[in-house]
N, C-alpha and C positions, 0 to 999 in steps of 0.2 A: 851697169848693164840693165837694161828696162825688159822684162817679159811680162807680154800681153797674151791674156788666159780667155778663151773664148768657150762662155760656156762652165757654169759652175756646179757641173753632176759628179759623180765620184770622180772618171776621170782629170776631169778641169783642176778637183779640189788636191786630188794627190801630187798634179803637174805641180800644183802651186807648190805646196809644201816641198817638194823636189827642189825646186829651183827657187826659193828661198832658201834653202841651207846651201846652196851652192852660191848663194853670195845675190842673186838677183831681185831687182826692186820687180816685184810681183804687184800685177790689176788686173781684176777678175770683171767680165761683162756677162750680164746673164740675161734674157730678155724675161724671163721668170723674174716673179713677186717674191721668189724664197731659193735660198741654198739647196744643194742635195738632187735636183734633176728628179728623176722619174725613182728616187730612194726618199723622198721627202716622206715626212710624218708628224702630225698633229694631233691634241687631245678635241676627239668628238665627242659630247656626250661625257664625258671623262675616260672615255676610252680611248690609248692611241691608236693611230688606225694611218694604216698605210695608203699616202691618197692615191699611188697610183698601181695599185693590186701588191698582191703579197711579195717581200723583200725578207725571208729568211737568210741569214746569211750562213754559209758552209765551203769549206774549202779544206784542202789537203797540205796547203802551202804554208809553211811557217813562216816563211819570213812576211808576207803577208798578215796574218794571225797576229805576228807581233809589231809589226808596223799599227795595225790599226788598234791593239791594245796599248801603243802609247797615248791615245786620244777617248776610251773609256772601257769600263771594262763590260764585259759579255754575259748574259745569262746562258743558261746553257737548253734552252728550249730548242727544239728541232720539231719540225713540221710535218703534221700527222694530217693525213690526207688519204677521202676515201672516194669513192666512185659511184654516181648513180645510173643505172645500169640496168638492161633488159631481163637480168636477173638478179635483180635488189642491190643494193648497198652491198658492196663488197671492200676491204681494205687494199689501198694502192701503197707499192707497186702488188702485180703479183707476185705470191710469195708463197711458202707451204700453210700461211694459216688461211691463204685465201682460198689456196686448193682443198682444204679443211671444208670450206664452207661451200662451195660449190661443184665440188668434183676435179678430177682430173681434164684436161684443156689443152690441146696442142696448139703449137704456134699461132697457126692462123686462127683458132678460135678467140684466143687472146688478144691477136689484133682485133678481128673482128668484134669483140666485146666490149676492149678499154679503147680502144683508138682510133679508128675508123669515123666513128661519127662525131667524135670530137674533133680530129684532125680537119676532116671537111668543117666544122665551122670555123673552125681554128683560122683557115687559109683560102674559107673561100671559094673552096675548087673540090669535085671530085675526088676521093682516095686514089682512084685511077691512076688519074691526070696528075697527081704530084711525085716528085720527081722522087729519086731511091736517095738521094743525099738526107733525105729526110722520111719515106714511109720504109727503106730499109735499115733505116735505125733504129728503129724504134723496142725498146727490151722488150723479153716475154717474160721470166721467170726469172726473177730475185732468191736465191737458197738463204741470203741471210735472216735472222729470224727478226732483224731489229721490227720495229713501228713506226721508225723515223723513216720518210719521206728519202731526204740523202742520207746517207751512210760515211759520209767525211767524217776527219780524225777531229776536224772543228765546226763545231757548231753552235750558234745563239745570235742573242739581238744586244745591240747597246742599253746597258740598265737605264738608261733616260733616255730612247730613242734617238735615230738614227740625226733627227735635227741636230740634238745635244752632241752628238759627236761632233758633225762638221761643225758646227760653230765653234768647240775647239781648238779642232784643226787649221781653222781659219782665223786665230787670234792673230792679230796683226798682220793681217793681208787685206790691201783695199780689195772692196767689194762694189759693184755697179747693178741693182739690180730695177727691172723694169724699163731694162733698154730699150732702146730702137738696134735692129737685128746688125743696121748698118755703123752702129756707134763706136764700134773696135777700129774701124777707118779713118777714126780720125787723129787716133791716136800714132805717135815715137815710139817705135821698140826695135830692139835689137833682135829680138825672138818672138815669134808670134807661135801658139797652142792653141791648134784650134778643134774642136769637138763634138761640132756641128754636122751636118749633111753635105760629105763633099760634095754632092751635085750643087747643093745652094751656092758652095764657097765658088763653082766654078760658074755661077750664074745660068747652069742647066745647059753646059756646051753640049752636053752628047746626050743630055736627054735626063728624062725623072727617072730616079730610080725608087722603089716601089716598097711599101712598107705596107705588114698591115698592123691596124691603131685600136685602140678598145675604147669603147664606152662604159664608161665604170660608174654603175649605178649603188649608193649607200640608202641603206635603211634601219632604222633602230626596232630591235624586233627580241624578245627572249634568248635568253643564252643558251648556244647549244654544249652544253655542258662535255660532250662526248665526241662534236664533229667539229672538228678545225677549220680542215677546206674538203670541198666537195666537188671533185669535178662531175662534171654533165657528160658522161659519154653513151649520150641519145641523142637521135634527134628530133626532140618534142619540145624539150627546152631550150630559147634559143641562146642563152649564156651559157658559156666554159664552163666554168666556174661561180663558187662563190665560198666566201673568209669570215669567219668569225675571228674579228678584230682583237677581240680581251685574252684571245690565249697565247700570243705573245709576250704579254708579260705578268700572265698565267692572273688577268685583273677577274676575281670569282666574282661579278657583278648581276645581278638578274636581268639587267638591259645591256643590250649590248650594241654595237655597229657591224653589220653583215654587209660585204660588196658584194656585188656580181658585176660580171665581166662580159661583154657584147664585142667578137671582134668587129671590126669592120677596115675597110680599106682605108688607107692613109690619104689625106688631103690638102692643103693648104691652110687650112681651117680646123686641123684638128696635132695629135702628137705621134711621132712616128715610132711604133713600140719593137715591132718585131723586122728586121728585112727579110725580104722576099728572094732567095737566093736560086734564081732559077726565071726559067724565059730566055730572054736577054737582058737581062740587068745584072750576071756578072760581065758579060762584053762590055758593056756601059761602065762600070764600074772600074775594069782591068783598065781603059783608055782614062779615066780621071785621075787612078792610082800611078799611071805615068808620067800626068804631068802632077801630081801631086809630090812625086821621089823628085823631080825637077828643081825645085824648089829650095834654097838652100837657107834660107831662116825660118820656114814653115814648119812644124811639124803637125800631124792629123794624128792623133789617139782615140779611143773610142768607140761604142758602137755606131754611131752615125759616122764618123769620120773616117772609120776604115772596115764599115758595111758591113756587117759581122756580127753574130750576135755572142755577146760576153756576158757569163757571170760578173757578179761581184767582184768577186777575186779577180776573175781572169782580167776586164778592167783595170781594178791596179796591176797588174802582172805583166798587162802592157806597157802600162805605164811606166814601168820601171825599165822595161827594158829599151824602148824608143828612147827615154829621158837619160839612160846610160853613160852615154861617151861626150854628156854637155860637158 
């Protein structure tokens, strides 16, 4: 039994592993120069540095946690993250020590203060104008005292970064990298996994659906000894975000590699980071996902493949459960 694996980011790399011990001659296509998808990671400078924004990993799931601890083991860093803000630097999420430092804050002053002007660059659009699936989410007030960013039961980075894992995980599984996007078509399989942009798969029957994508600009600059990540919630600076690279694997370096993050809309010409769940692109999406269930050696995992936006975890969490009843 031949399965053809479209797409080599977490999800593509766990399908593989799945249906290799289920017995299947597994071949991975990627149109990417390197394994790992949008979790890739490189030494810049001699710091590793996440090339496509921060990849803390954290989850609740054990069996996850130990799935991926058979492939390397985990520091136990978690992701300390603060906010620059109409009223200084303050520690995210809010919390009591933030309340400490700037007063008491009700709901709306807290959107107002952390999210509001991030969210509008975030997406592009008015706080207004976006929809409550996403400005009525948004937390106010954390009681736990942690410093860590999440608060899951697990947390860290692969001790030799996230490359070092999949390549691993990928020991004895053909790999195809610096495809042409159409090159899985020419291929024999009995199962095809694919983990791409279902609109692409369906050559854009019912239309684009909509992502937005970042610009991720790197600089080598002094170490911020004390700030991790920083998000931007003003709007004066027009990045999200930005990451000091070396405290991942805690490297005390006096140079270091800082990203910043510029969203902007997705394109042809660029990578698709975030969907956009709202307009009409889940009606676009619910008609692809019909004929996609249609389909009876296809299966679609992932965040582009089934329009959704997934943690880590939640990625493999899919995976395993789509991958199921093979």
């Amino acid at each position: 039994m031949k399965a053809v694996i479209v797409g080599c980011g977490l999800s593509g790399i766990t399908s593989a592993l799945l249906l290799k011990e289920k017995g299947y001659e597994v071949e991975i296509f990627d149109t990417r120069h390197h394994v790992g998808g949008n979790c890739y990671d490189k030494k810049i400078e001699g710091i590793m540095v996440h090339q496509y924004g921060p990849h803390g990993f954290h989850t609740n799931n054990t069996k996850v946690w130990n799935f991926l601890n058979r492939y390397s083991r985990f520091n136990d860093v978690c992701l300390k993250v603060k906010a620059n803000t109409k009223e200084g630097i303050i520690p995210l999420p809010y919390s009591p020590k933030t309340e400490r430092l700037i007063g008491h804050k009700t709901s709306e002053q807290i959107k107002d203060l952390i999210f509001k002007d991030y969210s509008e660059k975030m997406w592009g659009i008015p706080w207004e104008k976006l929809p409550s699936s996403i400005s009525g989410r948004v937390p106010t007030k954390r009681d736990d005292p942690s410093l860590c960013f999440h608060v899951d039961k697990y947390q860290g980075i692969p001790i030799n970064g996230y490359t070092a894992m999949f390549n691993n995980m990928l020991d004895g599984i053909k790999i195809n990298l610096n495809c042409d996007k159409e090159e899985y078509k020419k291929q024999k399989y009995d199962l095809l996994i694919y983990t791409g942009k279902i609109d692409e798969f369906f050559n854009y029957k019912y239309g684009w659906l909509e992502y937005r994508s970042l610009k991720i600009q790197f600089e080598t600059a002094k170490r911020r000894a004390f700030l991790f990540q920083l998000n931007e919630c003003n709007n004066y600076n027009k990045w999200t975000r930005s990451v000091d690279h070396s405290h991942w694997h805690r490297q005390e370096l006096e140079q270091t590699v800082i990203s910043k993050e510029y969203p902007c809309e997705h394109t042809k010409n660029n990578i698709p980071f975030y969907p956009k769940p709202f307009g009409d692109n889940q009606e676009k999406y619910k008609k692809y996902k019909i004929i996609a269930d249609s389909l009876s050696n296809v299966i679609f995992v992932g965040r582009l493949a089934t329009y959704k936006y997934l943690d880590m975890d939640d990625a493999i969490s899919q995976t395993f459960s789509k991958l199921k009843k093979i």
